[in-house]
N, CA, C and O of each residue as an XYZ file, in Angstrom:
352
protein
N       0.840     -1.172      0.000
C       0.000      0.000      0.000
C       0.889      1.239      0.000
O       1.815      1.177      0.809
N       0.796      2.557     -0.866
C       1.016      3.403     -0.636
C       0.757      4.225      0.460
O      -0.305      4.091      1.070
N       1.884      5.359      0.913
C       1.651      5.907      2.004
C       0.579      7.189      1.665
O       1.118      8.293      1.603
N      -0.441      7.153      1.509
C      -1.686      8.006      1.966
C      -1.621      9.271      2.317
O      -1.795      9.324      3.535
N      -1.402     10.674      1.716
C      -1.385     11.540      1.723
C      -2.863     11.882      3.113
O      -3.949     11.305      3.143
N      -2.310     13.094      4.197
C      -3.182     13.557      4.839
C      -4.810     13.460      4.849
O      -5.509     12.734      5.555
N      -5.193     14.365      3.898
C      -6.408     14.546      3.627
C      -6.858     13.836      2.520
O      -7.666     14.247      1.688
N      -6.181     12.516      2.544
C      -6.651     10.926      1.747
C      -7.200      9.849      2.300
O      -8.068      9.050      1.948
N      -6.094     10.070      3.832
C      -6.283      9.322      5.312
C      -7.869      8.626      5.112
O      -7.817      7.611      4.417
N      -9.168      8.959      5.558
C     -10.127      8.658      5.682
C     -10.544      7.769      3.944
O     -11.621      7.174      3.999
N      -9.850      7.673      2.624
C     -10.377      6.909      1.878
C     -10.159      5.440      1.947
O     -10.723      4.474      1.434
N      -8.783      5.648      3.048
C      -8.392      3.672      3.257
C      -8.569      3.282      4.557
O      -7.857      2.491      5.176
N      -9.591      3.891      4.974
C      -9.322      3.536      6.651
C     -10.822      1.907      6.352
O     -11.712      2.125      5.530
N     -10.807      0.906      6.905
C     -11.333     -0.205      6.741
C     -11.108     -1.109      5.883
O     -11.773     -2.137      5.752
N      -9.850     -0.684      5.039
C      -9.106     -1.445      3.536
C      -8.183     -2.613      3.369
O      -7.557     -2.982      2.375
N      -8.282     -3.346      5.172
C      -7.223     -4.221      5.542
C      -8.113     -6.011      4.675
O      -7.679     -7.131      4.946
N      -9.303     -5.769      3.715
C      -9.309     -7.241      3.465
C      -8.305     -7.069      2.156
O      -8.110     -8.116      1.539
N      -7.585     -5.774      1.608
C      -6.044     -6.025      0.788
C      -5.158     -6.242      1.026
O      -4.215     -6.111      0.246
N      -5.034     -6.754      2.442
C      -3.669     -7.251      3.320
C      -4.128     -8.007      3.838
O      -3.624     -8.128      4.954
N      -5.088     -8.843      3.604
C      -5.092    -10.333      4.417
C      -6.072    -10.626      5.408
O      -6.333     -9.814      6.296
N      -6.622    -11.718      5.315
C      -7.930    -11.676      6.568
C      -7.683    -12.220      7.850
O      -8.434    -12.481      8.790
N      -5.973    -12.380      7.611
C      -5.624    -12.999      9.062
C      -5.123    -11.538      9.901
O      -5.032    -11.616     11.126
N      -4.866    -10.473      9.351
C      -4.683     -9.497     10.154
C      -4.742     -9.231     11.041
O      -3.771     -9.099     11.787
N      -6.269     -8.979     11.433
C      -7.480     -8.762     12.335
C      -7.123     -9.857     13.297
O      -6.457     -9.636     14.308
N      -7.630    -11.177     12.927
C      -7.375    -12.197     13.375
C      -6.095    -12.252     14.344
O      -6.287    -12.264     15.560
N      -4.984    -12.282     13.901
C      -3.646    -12.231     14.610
C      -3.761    -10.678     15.405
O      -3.526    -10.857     16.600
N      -3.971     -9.607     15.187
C      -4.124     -8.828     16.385
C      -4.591     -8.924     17.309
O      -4.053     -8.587     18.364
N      -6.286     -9.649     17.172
C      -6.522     -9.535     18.422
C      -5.986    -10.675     19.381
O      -6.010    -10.524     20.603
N      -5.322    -12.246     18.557
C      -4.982    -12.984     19.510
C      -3.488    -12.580     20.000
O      -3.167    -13.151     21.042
N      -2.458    -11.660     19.424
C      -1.397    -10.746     19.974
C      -1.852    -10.398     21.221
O      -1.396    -10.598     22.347
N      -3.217     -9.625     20.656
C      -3.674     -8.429     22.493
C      -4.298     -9.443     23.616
O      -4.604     -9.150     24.772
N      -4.389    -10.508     23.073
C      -4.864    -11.263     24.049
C      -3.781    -12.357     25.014
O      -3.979    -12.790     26.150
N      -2.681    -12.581     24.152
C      -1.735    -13.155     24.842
C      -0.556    -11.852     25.697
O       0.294    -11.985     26.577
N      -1.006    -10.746     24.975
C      -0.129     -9.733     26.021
C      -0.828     -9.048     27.391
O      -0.263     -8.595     28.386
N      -1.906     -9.114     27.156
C      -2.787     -9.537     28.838
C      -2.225    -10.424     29.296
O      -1.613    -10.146     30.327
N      -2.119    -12.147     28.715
C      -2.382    -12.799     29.648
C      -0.723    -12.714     30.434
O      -0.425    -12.829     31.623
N      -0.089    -12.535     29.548
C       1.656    -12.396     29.752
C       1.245    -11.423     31.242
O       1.271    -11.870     32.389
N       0.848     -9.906     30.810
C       0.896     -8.869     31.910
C       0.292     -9.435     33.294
O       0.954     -9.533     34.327
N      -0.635     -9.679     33.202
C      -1.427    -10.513     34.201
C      -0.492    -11.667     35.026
O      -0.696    -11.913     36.215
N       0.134    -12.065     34.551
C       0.835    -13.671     34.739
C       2.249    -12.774     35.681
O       2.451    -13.261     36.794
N       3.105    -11.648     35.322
C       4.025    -10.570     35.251
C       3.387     -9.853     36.480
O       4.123     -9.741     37.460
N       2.233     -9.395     36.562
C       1.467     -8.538     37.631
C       1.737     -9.972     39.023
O       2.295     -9.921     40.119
N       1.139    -10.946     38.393
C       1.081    -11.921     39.702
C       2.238    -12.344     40.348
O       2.297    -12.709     41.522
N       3.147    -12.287     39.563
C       4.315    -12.869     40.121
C       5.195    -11.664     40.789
O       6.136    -11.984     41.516
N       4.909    -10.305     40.560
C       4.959     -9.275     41.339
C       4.655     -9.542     42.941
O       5.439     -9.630     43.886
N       3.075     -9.647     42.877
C       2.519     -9.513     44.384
C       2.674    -10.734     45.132
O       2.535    -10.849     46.350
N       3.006    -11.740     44.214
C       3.743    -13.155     44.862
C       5.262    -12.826     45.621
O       5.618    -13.198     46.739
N       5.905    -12.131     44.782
C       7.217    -11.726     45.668
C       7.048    -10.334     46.375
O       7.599    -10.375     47.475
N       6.603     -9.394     46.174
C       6.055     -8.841     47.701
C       5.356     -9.372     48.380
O       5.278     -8.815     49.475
N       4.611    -10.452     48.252
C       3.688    -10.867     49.889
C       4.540    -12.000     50.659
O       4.193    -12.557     51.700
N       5.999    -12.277     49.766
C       7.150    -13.198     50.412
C       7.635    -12.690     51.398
O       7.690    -13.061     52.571
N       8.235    -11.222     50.530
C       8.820    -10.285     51.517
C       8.306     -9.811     52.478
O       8.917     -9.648     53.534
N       7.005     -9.480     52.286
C       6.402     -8.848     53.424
C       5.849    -10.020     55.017
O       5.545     -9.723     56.173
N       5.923    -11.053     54.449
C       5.366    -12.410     55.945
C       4.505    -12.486     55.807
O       3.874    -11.521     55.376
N       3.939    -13.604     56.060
C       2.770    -14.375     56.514
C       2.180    -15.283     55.817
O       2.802    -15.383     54.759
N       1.146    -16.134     55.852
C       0.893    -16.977     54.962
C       0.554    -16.426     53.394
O      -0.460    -15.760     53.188
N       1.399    -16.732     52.431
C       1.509    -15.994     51.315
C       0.073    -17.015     50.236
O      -0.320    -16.888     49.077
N      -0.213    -17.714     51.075
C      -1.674    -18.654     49.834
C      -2.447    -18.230     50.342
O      -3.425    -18.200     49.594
N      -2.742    -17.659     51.656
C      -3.967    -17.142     51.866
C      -3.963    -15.821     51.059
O      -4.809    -15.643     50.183
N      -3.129    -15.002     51.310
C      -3.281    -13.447     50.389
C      -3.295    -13.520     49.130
O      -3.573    -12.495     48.506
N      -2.986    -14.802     48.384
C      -3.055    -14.899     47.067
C      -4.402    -15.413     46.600
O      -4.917    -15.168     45.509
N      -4.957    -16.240     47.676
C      -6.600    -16.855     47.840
C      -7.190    -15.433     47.487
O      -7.712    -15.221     46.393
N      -7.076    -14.434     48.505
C      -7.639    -13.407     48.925
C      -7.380    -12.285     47.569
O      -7.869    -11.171     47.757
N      -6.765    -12.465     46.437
C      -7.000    -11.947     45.297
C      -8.056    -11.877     44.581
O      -8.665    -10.983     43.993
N      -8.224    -13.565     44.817
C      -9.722    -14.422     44.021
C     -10.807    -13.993     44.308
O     -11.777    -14.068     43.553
N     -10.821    -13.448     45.503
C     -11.956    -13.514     46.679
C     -12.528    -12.389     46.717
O     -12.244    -11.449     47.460
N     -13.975    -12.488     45.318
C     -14.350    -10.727     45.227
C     -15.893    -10.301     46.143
O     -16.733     -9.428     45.926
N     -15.810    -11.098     46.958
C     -16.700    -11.094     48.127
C     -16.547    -10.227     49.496
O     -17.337     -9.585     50.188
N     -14.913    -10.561     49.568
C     -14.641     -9.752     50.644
C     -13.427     -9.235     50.091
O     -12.358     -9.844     50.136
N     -13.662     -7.636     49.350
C     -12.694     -6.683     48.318
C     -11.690     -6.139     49.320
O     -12.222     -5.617     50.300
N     -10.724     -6.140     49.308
C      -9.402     -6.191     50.392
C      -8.806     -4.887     48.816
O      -9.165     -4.790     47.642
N      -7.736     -4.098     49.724
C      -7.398     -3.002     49.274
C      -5.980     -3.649     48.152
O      -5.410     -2.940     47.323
N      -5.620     -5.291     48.445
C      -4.620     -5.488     47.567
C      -5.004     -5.983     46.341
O      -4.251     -6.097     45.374
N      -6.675     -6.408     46.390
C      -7.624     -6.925     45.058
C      -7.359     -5.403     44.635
O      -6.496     -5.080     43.819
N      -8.130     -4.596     45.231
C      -8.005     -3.375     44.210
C      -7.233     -3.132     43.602
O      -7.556     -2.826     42.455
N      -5.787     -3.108     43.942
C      -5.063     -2.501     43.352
C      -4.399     -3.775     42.661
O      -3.175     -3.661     42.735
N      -4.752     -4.858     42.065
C      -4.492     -5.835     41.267
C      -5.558     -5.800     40.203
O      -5.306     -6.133     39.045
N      -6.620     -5.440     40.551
C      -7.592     -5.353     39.881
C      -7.520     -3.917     39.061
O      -7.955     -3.983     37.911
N      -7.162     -2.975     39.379
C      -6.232     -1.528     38.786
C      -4.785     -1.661     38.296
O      -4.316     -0.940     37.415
N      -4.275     -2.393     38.769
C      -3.124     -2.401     37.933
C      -3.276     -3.534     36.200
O      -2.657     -3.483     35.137
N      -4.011     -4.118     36.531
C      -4.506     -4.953     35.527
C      -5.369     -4.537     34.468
O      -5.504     -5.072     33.368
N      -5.899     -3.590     34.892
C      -6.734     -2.917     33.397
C      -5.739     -1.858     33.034
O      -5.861     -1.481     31.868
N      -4.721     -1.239     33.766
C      -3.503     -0.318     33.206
C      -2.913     -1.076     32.522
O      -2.229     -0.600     31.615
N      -2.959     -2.382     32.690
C      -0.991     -2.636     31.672
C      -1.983     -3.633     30.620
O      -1.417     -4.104     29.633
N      -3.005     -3.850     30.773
C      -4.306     -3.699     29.499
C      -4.593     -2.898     28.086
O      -4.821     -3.279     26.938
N      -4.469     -1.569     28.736
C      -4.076     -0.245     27.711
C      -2.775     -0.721     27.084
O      -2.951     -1.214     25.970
N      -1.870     -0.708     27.390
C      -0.859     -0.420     26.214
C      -1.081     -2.096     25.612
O      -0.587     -2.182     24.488
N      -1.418     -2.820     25.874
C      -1.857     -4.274     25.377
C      -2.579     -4.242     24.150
O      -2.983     -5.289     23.643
């Protein structure tokens, strides 16, 4: 494809079945394995701070799961997880 002069921009925007119908396809399973990567990266974070910090480290990791009784370290797993989502 040629590079698209400015005020051309809007004549090729939806023009990707001339590059292939796996495109689409492979992006979104890209954005979906770079969640699960971040997510997997986020956990193993609060796995080694709740080492460092003491105490039974399966209960506080239980207590991630556990959206019944919302504890201030769900939140902020649950916020850090839709942030590193965005650039995903």
């Amino acid at each position: 494809m040629e590079p698209a002069e400015y005020h051309l921009i809007q004549r090729y925007v939806g023009r990707w079945e001339a590059l292939g119908w796996w495109r689409p396809l492979a992006g979104v399973l890209v954005g979906v394995l770079l969640m699960l990567v971040a997510q997997f990266v986020l956990l193993i974070g609060f796995l080694l701070f709740f080492v460092a910090d003491g105490g039974d480290v399966q209960d506080r990791l239980d207590a991630l799961s556990d959206t019944t009784h919302v504890t201030p370290a769900l939140l902020a797993y649950l916020n850090l997880s839709l942030a590193a989502a965005i650039p995903a």
